[in-house]
TORDOGU-914546 format. One line per 3 residues: number of its first residue (from 1); for each residue x, z, y of N, C-alpha, C. Coordinates in steps of 0.001 Angstrom, whole numbers, padded with zeros to 6 digits. Example, Ala and Ser with C-alpha at 12.3 -4.5 7.8 and 13.67 -1.06 7.14 Angstrom:
BEGIN
1> 013190:007800:-005690:012300:007800:-004500:013200:007800:-003300  012850:007080:-002250:013670:007140:-001060:012900:007870:000030
end
This chain:
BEGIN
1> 123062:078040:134570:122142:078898:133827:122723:079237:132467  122628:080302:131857:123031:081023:130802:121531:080993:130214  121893:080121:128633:121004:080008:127372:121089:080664:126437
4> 120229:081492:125951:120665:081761:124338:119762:080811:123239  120454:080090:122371:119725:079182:121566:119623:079919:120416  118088:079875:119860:118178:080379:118487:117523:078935:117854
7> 117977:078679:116735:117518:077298:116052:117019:078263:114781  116324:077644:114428:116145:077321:112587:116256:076269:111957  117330:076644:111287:118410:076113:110534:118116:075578:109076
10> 117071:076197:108952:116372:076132:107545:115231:075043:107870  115191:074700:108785:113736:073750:108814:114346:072368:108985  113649:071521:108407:114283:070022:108195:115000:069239:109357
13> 114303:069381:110009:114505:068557:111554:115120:069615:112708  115493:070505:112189:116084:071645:113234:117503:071587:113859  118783:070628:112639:119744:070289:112613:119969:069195:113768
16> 119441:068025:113750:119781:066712:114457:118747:067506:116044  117618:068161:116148:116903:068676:116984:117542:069486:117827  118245:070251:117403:119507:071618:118431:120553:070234:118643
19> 120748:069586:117991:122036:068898:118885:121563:068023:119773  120550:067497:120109:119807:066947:121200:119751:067166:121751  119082:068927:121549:118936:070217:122895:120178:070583:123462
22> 121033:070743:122575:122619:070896:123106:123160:069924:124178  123005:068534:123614:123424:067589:124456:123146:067274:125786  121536:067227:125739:121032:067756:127199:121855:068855:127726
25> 121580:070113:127233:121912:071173:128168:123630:071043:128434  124397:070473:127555:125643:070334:128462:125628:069322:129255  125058:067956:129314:124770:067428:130483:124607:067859:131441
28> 123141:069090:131540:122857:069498:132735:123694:070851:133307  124760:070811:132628:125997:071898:133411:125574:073572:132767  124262:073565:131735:124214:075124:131229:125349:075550:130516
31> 125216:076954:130177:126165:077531:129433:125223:078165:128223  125551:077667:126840:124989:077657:126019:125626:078863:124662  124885:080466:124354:125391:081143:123325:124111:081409:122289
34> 125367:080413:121058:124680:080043:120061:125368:081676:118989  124409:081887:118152:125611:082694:116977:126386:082339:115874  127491:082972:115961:128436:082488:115144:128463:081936:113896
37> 127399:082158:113268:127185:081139:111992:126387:079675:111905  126087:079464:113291:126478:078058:113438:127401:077679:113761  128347:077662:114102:129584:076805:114528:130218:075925:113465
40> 129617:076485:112287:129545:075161:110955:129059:074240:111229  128225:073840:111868:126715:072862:112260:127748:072245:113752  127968:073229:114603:127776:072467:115703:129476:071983:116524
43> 129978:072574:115425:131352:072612:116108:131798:072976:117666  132872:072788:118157:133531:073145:119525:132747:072027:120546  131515:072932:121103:131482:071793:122247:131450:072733:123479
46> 131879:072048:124710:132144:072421:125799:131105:073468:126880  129697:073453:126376:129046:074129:126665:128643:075579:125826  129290:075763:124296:129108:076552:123813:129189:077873:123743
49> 129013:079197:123504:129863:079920:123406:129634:080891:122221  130126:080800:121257:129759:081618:119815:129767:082819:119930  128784:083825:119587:128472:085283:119447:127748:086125:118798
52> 127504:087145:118491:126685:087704:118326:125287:088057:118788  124516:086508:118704:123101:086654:119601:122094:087677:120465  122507:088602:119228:121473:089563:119620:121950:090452:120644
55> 123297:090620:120547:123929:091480:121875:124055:090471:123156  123898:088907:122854:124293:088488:124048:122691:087519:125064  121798:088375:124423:120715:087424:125031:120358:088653:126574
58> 120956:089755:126718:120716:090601:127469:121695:089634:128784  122624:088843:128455:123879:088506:129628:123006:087184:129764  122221:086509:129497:121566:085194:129526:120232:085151:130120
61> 119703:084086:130976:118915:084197:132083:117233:083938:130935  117410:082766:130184:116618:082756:129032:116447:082765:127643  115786:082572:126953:116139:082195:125526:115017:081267:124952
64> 116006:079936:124227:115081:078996:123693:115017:078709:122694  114295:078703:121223:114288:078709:120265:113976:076951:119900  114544:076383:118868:113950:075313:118088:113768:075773:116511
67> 112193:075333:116351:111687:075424:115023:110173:075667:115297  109223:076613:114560:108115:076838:114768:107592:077823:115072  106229:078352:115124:105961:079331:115671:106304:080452:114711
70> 106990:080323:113550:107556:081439:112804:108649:082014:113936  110163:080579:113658:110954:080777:114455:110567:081915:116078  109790:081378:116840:109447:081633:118279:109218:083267:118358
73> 108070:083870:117151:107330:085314:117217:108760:085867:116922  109773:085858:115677:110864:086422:115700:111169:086631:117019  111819:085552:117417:112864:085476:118732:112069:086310:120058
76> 110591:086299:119813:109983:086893:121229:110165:088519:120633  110371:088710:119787:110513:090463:119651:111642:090802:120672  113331:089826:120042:114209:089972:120802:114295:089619:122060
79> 113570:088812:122908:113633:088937:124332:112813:089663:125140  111803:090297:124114:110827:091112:125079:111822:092514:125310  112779:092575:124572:113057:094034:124314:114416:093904:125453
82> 114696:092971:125669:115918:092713:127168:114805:091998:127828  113817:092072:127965:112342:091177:129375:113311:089654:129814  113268:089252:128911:113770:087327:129007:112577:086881:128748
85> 112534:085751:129197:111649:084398:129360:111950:083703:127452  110942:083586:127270:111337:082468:126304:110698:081268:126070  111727:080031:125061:110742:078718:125078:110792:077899:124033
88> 109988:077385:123496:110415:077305:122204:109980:075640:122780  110800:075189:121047:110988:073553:121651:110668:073224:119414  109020:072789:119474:109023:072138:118458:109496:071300:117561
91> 110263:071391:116272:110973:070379:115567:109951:069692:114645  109015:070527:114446:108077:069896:113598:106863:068932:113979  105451:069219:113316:104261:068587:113729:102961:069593:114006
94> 103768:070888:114060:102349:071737:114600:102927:072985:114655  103336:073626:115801:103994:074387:116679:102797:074905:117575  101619:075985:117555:101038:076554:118302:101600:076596:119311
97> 102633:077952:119538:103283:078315:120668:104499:077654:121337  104456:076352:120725:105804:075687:121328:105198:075465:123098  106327:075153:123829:106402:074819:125082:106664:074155:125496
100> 107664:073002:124158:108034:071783:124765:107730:071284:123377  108051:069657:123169:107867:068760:121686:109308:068381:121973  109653:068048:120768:111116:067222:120878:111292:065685:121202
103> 110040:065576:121566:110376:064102:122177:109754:064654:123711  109992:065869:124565:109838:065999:125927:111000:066899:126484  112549:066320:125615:113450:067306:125724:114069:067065:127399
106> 113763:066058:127700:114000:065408:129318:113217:066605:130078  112443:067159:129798:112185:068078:130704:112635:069232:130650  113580:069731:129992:114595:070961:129989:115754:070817:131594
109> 115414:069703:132105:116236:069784:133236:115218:070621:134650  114084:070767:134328:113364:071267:135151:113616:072629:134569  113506:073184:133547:114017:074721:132801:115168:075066:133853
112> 116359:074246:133374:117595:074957:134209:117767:074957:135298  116805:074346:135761:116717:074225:137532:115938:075184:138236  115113:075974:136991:114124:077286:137450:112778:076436:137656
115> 112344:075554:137545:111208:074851:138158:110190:074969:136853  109464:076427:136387:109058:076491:135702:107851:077932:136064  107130:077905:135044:106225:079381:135423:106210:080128:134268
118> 106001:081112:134132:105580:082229:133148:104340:082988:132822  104189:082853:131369:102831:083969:131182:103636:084499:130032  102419:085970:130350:103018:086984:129519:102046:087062:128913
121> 102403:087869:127251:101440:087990:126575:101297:089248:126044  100370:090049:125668:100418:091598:125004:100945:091698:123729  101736:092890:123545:102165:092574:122114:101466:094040:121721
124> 101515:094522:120170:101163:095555:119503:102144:096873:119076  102098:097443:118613:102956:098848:117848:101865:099054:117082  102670:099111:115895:102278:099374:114748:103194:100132:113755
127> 102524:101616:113618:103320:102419:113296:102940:103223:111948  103270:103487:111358:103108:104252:109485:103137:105656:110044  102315:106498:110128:102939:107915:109969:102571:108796:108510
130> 103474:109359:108203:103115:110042:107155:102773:111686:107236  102771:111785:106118:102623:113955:106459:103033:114400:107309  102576:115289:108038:102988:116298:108912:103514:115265:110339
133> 103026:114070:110537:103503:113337:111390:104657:112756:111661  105124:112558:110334:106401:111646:110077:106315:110128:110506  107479:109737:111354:106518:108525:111775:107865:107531:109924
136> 107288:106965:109168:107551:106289:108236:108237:104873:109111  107826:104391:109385:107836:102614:110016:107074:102674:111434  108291:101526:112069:107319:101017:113315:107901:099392:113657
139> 107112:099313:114185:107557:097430:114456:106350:097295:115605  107016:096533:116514:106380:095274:117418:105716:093931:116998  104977:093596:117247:104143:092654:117259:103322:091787:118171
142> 103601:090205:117915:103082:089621:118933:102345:088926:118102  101700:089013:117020:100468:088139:116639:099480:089471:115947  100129:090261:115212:099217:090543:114310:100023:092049:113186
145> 098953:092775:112891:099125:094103:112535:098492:093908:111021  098564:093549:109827:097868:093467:108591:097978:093933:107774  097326:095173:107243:097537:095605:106302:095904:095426:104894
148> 097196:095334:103662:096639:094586:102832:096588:095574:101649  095742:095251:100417:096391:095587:099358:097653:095438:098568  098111:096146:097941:099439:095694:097251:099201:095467:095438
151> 099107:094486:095363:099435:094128:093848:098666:094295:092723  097456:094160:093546:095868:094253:092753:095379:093649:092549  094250:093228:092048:093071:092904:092455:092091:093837:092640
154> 092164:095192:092760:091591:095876:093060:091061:096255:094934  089626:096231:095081:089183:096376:096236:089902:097367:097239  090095:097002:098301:090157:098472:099164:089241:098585:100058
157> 089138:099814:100343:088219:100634:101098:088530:101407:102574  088785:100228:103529:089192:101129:104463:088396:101640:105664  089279:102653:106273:088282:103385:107637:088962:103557:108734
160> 088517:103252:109646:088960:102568:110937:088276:103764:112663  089111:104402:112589:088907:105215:113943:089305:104418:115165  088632:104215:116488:089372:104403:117336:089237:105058:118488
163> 090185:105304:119203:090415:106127:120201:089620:107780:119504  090406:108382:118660:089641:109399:117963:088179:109287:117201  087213:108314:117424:085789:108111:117113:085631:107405:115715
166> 085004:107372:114968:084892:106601:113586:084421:105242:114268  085064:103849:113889:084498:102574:114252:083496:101966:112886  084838:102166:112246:084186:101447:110921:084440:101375:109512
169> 083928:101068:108302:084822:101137:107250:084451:099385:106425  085392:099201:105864:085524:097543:105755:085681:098425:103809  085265:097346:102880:085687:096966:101643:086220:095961:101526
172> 087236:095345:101556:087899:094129:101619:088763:094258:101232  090335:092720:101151:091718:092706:100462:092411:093425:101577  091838:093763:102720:092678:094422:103782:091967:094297:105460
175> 092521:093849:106182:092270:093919:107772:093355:093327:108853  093007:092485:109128:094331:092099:110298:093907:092519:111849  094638:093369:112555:094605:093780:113678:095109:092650:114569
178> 095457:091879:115250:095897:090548:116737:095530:091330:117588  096368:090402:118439:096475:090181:119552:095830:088885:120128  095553:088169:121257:094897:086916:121817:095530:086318:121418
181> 097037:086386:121227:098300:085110:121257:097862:085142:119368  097751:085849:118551:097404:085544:117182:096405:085522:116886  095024:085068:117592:093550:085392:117135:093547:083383:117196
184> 094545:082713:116963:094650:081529:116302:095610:081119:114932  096008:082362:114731:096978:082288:113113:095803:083196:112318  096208:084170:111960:096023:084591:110153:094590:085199:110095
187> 094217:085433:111658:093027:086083:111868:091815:084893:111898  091940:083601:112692:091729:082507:112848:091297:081679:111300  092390:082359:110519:092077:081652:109270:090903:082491:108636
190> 090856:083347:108615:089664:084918:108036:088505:085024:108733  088605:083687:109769:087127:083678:110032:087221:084504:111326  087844:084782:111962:087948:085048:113426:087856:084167:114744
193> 087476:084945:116038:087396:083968:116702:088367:083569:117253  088629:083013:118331:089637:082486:119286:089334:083296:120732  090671:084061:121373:090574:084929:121855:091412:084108:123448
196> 091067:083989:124694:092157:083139:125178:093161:084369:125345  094421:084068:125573:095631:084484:125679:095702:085695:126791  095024:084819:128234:095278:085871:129317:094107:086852:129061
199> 093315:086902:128193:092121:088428:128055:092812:089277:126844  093452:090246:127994:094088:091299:127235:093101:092067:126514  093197:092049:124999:092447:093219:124307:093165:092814:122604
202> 092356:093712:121714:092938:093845:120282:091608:093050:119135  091860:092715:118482:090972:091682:117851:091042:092365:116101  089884:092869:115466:089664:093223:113917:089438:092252:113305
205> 089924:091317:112181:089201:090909:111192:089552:091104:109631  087905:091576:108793:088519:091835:108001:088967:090553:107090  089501:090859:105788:090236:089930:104908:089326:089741:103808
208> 088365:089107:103661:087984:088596:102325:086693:090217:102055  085593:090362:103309:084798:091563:103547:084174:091396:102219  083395:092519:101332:082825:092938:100372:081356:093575:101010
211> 080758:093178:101985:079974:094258:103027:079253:093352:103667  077625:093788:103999:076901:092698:104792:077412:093027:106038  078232:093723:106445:078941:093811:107744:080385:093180:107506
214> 080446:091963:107792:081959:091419:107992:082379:090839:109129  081910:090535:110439:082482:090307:111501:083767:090672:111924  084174:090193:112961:085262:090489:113997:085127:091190:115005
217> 085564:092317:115438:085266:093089:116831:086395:092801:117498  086345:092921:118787:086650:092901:119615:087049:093896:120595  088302:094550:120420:088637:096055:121515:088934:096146:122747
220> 088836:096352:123726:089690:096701:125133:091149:096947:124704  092298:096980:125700:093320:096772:125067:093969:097981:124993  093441:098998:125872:093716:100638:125657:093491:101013:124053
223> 092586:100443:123335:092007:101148:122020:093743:101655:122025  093233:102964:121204:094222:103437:119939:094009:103482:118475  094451:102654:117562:093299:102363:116288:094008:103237:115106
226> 093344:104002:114292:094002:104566:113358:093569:104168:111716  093810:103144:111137:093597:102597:109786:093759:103598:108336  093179:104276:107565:093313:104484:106190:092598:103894:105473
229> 093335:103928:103776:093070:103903:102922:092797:104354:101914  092070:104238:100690:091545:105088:099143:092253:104134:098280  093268:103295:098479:093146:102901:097241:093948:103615:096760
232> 094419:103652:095398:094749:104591:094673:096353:103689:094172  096928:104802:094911:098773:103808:094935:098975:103578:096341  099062:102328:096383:099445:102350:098042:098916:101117:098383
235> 098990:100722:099503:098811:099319:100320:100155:099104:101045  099729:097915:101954:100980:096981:102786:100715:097076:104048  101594:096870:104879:101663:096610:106288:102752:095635:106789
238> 102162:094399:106948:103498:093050:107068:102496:093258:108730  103344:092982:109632:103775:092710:110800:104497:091594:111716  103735:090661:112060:103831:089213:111910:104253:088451:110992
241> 104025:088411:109752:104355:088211:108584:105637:088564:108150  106381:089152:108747:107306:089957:107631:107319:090604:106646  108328:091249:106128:108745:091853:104999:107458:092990:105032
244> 106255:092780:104022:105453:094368:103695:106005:095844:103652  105600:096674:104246:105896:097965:103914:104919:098733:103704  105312:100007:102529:104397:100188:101542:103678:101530:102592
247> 102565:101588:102511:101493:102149:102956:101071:103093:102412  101605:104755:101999:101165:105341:101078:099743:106205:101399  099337:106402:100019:097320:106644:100659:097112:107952:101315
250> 098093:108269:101355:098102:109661:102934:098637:109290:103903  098657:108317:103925:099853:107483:105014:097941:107626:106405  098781:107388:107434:098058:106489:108482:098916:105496:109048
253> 098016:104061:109433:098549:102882:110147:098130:103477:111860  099343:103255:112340:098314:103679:113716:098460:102286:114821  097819:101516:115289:098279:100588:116098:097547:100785:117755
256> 098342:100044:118265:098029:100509:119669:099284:099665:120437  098370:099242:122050:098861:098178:122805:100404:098560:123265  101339:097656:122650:103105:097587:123209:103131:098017:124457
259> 104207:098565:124969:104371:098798:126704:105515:097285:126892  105713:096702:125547:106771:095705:125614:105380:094415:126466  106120:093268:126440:105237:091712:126823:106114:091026:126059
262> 105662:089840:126016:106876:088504:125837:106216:087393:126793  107274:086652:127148:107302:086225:128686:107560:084688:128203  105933:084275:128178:106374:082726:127811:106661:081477:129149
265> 107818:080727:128674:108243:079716:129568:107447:078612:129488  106431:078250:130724:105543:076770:130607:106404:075750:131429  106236:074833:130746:107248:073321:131729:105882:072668:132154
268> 104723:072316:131416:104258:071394:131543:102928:072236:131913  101588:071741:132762:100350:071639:133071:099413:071999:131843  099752:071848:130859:098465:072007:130084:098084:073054:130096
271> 096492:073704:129625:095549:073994:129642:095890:074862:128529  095008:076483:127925:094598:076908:126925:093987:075948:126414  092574:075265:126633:091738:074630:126291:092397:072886:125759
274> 093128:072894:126344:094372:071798:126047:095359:071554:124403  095366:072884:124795:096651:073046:123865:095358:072966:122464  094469:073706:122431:093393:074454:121764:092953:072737:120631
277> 092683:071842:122122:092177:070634:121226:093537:069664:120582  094350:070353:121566:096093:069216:120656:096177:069648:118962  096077:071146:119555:096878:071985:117850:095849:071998:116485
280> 094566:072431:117315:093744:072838:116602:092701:072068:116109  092233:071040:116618:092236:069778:115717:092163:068770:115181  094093:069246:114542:094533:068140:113853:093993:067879:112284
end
């Protein structure tokens, strides 16, 4: 079996954690392409093969990340976009979307043996258009669509179409759009509900509401949602928490369901409802 490992390198326990995972997987006869700026870390080992990750996860059967669910949402952009499996293998102490813990690395021999199942999850597009239908920005998303104020404290005022129809207008620091797989991160924290994974649809909550209307709605996963703003300057649009991009007040956010998935790798039996009482609470 052909691996692509993405580690994070930056997280404490990620270092001694990939060489564990390594060690296993050359035990179990995989072929392992790491990118070339580890080979500081991991030196010449026999299962390796140094590259340019991102071109080589298309020649590789899966891809397994160690670190957290930061690490994992990155890495699922890049395998949804070559349709790979991915699996992430926790270094830390609270990994939502991990699939394995690092003390259940013994079961990566069932991974390379194929003795595993898959769920897929919906991801988003989330796109900036400007005047005359310029599209400004677009990005994929597998948790979450948020756009915020930028560098205020000043209220915003936004209005929310979908599928052509007026839904709603929020006064708040902003609005996070999810998905099921993120209606347990940033939306979760804002007072949202918990969405299970396999009920495909799009999830509103606003950020810090100003309005005796502040709930969470709940969309079918067809919606097409079109977001503006009044504030005066611009707003943000971070996209699974990445880098913000600036939102200008003629701008529209337009979001609407990915034709992409990301294709998560399960080893083990547990449950939504499982995972729900492991992660959630600790």
């Amino acid at each position: 079996m052909k691996i692509a490992l993405i580690p994070n390198m930056t997280r404490q326990n990620a270092p001694d954690v990939t060489k564990q995972v390594l060690k296993e997987l050359r035990n179990l006869g995989a072929s392992v392409f790491l990118s070339d700026e580890f080979s500081q870390f991991f030196g010449e080992m026999s299962c390796i093969t140094y590259c340019n990750i991102e071109n080589s996860i298309s020649e590789c059967d899966i891809v397994l990340t160690v670190g957290g669910d930061g690490t994992f949402i990155k890495s699922a952009k890049l395998s949804s976009e070559k349709d790979k499996p991915l699996l992430c293998i926790n270094d830390g102490k609270l990994a939502y979307l991990a699939g394995l813990e690092s003390t259940e690395l013994s079961l990566l021999k069932d991974v390379v043996e194929g003795k595993y199942k898959t769920e897929k999850r919906m991801m988003l597009n989330a796109t900036i258009i400007g005047k005359g239908g310029k599209v400004l920005y677009h990005s994929n998303c597998l948790n979450d669509a948020v756009v915020s104020r930028c560098g205020t404290v000043r209220i915003m005022n936004l209005s929310i179409d979908c599928n052509g129809a007026h839904l709603m207008d929020y006064s708040a620091d902003g609005v996070i759009v999810s998905t099921p797989t993120g209606s347990t991160a940033y939306s979760f924290s804002a007072g949202g509900p918990v969405i299970e994974p396999q009920i495909d649809s799009m999830l509103i909550t606003p950020i810090c509401c100003h309005s005796f209307f502040s709930r969470s709605v709940v969309l079918r996963p067809d919606s097409v949602l079109e977001i503006k703003h009044d504030n005066s300057g611009e707003a943000m649009l971070s996209c699974d928490g990445e880098e913000p991009v600036l939102v200008p007040t003629d701008a529209i956010v337009k979001i609407e369901i990915s034709e992409k998935k990301a294709e998560f790798i399960k080893v083990k039996n547990d449950t939504f409802i499982d995972i729900l009482n492991k992660k959630m609470t600790k």
